[in-house]
TIVO-2410 file (N, C-alpha, C; in nm, 3 decimals):
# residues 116
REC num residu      c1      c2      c3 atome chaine
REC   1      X  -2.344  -4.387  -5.197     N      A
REC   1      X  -2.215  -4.450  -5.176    CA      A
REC   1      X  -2.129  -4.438  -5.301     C      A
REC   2      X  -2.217  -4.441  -5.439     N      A
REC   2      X  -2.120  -4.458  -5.531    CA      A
REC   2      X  -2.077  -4.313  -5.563     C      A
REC   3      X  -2.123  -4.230  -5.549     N      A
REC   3      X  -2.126  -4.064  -5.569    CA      A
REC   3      X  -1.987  -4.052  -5.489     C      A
REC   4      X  -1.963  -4.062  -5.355     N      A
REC   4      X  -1.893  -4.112  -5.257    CA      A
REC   4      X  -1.703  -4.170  -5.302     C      A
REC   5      X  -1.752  -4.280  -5.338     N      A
REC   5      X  -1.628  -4.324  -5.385    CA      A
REC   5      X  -1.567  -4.236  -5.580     C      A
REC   6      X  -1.672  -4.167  -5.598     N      A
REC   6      X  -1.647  -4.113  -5.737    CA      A
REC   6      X  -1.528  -3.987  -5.688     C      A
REC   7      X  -1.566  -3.917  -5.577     N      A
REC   7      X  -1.536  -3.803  -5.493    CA      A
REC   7      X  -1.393  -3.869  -5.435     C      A
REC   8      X  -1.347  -3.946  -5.431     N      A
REC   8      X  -1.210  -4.055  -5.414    CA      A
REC   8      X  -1.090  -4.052  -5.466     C      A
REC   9      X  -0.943  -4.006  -5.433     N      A
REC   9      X  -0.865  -3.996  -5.543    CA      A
REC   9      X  -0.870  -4.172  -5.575     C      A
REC  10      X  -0.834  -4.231  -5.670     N      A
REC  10      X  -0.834  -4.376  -5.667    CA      A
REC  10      X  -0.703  -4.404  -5.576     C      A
REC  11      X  -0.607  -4.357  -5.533     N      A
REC  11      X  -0.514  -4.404  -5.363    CA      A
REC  11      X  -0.544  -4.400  -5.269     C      A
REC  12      X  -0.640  -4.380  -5.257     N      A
REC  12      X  -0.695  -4.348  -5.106    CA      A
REC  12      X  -0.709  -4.423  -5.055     C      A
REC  13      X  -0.670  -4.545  -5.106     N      A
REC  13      X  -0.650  -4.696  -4.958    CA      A
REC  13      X  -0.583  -4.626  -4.890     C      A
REC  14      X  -0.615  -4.682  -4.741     N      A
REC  14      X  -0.452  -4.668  -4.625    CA      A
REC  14      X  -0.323  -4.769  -4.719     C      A
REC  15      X  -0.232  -4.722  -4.691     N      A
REC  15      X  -0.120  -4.770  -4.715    CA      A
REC  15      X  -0.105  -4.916  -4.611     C      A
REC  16      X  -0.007  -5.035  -4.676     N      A
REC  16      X  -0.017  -5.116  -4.551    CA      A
REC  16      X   0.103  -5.113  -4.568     C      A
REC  17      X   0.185  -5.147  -4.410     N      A
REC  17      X   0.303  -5.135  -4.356    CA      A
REC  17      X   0.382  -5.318  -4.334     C      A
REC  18      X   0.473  -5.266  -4.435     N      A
REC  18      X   0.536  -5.439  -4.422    CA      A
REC  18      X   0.569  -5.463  -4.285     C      A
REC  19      X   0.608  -5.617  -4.230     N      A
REC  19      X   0.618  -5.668  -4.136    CA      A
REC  19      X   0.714  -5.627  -4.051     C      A
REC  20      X   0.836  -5.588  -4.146     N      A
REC  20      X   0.968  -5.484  -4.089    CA      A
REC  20      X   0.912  -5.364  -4.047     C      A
REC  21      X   0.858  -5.247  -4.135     N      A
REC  21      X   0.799  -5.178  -4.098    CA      A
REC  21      X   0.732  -5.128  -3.944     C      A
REC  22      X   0.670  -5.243  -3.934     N      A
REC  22      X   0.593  -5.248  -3.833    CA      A
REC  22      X   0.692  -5.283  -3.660     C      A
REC  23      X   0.717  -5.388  -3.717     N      A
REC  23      X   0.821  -5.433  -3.621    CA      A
REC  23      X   0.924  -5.307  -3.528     C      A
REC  24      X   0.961  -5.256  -3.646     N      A
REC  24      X   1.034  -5.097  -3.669    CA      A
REC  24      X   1.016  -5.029  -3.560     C      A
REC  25      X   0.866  -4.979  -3.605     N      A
REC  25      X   0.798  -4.874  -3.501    CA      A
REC  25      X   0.765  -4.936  -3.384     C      A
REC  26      X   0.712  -5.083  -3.360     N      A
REC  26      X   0.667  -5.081  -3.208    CA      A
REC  26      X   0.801  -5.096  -3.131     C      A
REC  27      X   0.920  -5.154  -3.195     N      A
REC  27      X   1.031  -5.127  -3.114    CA      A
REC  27      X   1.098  -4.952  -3.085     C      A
REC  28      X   1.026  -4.901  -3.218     N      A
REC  28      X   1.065  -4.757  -3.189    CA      A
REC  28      X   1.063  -4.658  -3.063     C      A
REC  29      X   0.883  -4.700  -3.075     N      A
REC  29      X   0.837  -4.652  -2.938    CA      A
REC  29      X   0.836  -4.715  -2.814     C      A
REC  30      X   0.855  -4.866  -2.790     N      A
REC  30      X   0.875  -4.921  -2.672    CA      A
REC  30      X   0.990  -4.970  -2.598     C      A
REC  31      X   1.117  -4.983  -2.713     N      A
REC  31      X   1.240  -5.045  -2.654    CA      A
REC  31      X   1.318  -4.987  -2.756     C      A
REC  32      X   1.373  -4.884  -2.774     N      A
REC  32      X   1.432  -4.826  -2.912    CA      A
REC  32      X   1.591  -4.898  -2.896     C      A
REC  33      X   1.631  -4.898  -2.772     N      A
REC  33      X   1.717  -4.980  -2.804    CA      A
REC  33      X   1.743  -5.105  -2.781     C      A
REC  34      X   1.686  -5.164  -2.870     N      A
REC  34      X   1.633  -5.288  -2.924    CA      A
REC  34      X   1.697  -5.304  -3.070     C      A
REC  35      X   1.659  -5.205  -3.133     N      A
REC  35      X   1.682  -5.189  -3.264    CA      A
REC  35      X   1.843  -5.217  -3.307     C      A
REC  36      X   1.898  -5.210  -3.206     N      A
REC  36      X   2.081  -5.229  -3.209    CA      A
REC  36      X   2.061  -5.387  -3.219     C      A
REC  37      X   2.004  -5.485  -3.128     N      A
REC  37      X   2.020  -5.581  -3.131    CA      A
REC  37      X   2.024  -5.674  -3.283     C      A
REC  38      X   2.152  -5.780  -3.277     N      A
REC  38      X   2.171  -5.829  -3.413    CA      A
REC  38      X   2.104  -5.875  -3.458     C      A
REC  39      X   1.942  -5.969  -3.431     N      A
REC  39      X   1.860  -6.022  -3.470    CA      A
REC  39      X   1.709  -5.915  -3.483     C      A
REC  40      X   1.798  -5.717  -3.473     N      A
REC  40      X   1.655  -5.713  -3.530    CA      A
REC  40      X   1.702  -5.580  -3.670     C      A
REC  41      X   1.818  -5.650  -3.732     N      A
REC  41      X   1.872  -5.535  -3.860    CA      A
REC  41      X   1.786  -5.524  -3.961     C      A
REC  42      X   1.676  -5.588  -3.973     N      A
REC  42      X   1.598  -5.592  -4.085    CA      A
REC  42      X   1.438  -5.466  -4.040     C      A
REC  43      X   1.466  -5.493  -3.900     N      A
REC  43      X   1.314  -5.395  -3.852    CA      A
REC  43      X   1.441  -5.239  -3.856     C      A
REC  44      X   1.544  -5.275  -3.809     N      A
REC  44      X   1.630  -5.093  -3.772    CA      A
REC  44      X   1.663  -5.042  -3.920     C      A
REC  45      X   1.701  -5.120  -4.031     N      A
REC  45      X   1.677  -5.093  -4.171    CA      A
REC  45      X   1.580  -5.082  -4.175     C      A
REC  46      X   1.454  -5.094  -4.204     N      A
REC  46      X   1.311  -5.034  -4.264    CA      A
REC  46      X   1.296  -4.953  -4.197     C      A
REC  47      X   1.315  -4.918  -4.105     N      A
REC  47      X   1.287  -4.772  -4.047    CA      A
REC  47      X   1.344  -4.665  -4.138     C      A
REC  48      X   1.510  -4.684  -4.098     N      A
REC  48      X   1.575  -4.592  -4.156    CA      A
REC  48      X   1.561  -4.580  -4.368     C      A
REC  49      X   1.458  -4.663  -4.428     N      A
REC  49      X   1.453  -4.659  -4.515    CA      A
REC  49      X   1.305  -4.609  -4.582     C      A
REC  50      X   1.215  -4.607  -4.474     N      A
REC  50      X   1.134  -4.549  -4.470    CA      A
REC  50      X   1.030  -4.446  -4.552     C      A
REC  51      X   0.939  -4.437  -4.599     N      A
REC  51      X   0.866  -4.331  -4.638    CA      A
REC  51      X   0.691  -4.309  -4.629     C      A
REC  52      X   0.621  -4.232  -4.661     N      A
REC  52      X   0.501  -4.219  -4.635    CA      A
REC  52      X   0.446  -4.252  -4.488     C      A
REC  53      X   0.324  -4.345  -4.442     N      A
REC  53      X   0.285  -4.363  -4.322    CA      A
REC  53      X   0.371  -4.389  -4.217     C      A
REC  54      X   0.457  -4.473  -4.292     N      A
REC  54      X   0.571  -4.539  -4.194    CA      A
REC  54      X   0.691  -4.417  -4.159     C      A
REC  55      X   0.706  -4.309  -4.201     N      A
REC  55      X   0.811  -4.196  -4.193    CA      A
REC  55      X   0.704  -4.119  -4.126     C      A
REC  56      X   0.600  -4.087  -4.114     N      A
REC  56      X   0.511  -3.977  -4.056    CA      A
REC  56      X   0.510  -4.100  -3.912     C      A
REC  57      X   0.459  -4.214  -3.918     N      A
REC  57      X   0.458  -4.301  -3.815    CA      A
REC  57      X   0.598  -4.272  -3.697     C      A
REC  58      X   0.707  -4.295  -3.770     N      A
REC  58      X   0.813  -4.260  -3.700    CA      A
REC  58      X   0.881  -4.135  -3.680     C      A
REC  59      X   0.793  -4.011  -3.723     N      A
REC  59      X   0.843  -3.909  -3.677    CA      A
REC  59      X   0.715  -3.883  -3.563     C      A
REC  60      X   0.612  -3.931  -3.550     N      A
REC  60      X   0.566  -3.897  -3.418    CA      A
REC  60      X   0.588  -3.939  -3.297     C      A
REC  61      X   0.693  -4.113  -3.373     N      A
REC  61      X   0.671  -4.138  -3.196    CA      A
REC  61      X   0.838  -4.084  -3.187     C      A
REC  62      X   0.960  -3.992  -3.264     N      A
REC  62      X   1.083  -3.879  -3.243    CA      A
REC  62      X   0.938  -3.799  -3.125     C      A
REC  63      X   0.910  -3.736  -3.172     N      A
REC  63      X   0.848  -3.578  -3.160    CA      A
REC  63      X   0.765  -3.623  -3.001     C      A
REC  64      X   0.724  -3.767  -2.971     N      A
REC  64      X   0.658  -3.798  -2.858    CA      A
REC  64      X   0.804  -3.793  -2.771     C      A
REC  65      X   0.896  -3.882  -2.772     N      A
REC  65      X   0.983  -3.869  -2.701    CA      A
REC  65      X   1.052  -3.770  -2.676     C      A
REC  66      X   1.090  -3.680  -2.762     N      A
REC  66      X   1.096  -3.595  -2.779    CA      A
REC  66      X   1.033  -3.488  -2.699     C      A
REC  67      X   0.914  -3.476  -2.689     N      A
REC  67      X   0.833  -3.379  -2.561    CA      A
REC  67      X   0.869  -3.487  -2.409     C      A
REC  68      X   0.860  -3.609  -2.414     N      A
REC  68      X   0.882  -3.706  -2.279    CA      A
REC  68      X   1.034  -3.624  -2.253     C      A
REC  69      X   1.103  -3.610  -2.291     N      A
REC  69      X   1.318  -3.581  -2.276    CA      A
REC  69      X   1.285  -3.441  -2.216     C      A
REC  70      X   1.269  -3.374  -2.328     N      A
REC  70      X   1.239  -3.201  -2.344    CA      A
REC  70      X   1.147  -3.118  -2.312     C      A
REC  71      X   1.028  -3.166  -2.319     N      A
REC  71      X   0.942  -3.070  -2.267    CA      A
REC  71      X   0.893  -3.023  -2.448     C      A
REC  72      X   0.774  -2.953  -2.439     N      A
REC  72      X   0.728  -2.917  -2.560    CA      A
REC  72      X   0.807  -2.729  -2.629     C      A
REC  73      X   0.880  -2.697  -2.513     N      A
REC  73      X   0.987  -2.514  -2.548    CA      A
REC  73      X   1.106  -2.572  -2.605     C      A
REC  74      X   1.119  -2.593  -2.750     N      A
REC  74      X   1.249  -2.593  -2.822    CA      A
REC  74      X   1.301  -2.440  -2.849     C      A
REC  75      X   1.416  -2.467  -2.788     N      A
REC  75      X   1.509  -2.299  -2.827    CA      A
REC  75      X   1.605  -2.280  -2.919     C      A
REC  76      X   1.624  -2.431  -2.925     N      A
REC  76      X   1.789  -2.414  -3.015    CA      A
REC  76      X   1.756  -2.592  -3.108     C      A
REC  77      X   1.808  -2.608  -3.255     N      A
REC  77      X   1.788  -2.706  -3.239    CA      A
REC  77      X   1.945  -2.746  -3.318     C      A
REC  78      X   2.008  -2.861  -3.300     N      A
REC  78      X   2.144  -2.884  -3.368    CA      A
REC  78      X   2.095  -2.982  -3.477     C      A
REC  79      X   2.093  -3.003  -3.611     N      A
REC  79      X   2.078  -3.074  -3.705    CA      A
REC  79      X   2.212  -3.205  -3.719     C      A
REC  80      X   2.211  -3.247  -3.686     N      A
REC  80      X   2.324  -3.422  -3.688    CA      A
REC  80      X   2.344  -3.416  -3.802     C      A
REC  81      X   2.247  -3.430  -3.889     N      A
REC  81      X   2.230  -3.479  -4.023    CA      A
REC  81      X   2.281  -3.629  -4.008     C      A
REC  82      X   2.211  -3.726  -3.978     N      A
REC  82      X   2.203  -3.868  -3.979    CA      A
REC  82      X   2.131  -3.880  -4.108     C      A
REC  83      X   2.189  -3.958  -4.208     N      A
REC  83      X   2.173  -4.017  -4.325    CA      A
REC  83      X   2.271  -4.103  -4.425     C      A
REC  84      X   2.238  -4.168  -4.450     N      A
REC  84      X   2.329  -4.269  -4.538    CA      A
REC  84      X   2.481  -4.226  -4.568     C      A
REC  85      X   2.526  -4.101  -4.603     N      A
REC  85      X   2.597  -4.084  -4.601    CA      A
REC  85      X   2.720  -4.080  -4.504     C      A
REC  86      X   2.660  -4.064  -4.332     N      A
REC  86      X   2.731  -4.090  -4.244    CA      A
REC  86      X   2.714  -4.217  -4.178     C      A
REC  87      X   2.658  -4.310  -4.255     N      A
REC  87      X   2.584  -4.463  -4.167    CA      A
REC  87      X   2.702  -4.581  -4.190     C      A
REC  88      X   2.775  -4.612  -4.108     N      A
REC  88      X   2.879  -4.738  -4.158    CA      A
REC  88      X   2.818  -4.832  -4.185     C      A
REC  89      X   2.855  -4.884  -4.274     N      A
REC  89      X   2.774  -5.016  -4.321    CA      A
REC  89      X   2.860  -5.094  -4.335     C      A
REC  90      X   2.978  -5.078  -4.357     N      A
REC  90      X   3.104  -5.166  -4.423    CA      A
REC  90      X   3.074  -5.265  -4.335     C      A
REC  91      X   3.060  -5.291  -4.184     N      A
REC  91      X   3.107  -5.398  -4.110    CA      A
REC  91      X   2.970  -5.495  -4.118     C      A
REC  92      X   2.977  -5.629  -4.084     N      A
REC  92      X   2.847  -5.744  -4.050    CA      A
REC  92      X   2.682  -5.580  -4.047     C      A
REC  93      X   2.607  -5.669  -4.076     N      A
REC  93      X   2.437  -5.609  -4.066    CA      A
REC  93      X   2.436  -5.538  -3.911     C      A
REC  94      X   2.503  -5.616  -3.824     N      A
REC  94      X   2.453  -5.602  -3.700    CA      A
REC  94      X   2.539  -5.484  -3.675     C      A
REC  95      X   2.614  -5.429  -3.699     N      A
REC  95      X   2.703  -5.315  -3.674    CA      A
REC  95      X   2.727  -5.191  -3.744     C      A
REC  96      X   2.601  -5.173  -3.730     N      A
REC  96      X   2.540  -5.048  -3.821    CA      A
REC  96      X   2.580  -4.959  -3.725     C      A
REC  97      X   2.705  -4.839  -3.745     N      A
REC  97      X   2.712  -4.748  -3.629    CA      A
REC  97      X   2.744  -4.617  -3.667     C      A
REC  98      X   2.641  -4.474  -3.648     N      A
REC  98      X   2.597  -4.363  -3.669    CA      A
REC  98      X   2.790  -4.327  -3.665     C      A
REC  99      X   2.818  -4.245  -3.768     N      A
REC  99      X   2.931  -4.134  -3.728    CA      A
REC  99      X   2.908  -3.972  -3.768     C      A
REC 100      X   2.824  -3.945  -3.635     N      A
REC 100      X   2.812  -3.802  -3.666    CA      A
REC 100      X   2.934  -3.686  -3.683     C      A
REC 101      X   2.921  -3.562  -3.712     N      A
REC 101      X   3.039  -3.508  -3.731    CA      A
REC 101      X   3.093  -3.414  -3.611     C      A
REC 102      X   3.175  -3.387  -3.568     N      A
REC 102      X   3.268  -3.368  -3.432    CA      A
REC 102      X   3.191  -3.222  -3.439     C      A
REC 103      X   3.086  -3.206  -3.352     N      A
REC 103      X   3.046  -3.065  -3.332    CA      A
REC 103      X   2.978  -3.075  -3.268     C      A
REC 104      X   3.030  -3.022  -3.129     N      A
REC 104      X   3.005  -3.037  -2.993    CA      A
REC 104      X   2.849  -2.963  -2.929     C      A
REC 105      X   2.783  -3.048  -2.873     N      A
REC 105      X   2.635  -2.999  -2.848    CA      A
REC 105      X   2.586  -2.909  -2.757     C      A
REC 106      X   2.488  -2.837  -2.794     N      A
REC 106      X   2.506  -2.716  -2.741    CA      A
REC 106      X   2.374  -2.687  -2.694     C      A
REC 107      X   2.381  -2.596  -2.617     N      A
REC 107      X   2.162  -2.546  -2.576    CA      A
REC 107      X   2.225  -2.403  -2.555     C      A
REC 108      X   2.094  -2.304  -2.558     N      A
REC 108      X   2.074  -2.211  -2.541    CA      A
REC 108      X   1.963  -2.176  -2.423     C      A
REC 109      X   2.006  -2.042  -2.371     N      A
REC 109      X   1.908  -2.028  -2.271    CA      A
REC 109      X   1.826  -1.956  -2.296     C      A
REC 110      X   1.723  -1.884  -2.209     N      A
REC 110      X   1.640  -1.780  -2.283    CA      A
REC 110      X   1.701  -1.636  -2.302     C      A
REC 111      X   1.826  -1.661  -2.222     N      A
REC 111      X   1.908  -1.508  -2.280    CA      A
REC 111      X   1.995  -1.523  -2.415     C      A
REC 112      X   1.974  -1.620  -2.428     N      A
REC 112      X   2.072  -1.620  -2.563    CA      A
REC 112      X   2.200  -1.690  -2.534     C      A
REC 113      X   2.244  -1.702  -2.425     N      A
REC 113      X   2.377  -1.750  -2.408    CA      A
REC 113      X   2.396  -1.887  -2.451     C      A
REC 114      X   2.526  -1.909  -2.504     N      A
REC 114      X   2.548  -2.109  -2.527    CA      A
REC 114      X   2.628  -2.121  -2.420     C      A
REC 115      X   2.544  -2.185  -2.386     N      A
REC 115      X   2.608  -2.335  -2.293    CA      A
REC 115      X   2.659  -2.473  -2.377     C      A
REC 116      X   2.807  -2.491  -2.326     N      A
REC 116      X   2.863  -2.563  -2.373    CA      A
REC 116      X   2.836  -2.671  -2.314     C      A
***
């Protein structure tokens, strides 16, 4: 055993996930929009602030819904770029509202063509 733990980086605890954190993700994956609601800005902030277990946590249950919407054949993908920089914050906690940039969404088919 002790040979064992010698073989260990010393981080190798699991990481533990604060209460927001957590909160975060099970609303992620079960009621995502939930997360709008004004009494839950503290779980929809830790998400979006996110890193390590809790960012791998919440990119699987994107990538689950994600196959549930889409199907697992991505052809085309449009990047939003959602990040702080486009996130209003100015108004109350509860009115946190995405302003992506005016560029109209698009798919491709398997011939190549865009569909507008």
């Amino acid at each position: 055993m002790d040979e064992l733990r010698r073989q260990l980086p010393a981080d190798a605890a699991p990481e533990r996930l604060d209460a927001d954190v957590r909160e975060g993700l099970r609303l992620a994956e079960s009621d995502p929009a939930a997360l709008l609601d004004e009494g839950r800005t503290a779980a929809a902030m830790a998400l979006m602030t996110c890193d390590g277990a809790a960012l791998d946590g919440l990119a699987g249950i994107a990538d689950a819904r994600r196959g549930e919407v889409v199907g697992e054949d991505i052809t085309y993908v449009v990047n939003r770029d959602i990040n702080f920089s486009n996130i209003d914050t100015a108004g109350p906690p509860a009115s946190l509202r995405f302003q992506c940039p005016p560029v109209p969404a698009r798919a491709v088919r398997a011939d190549d063509d865009f569909l507008d």
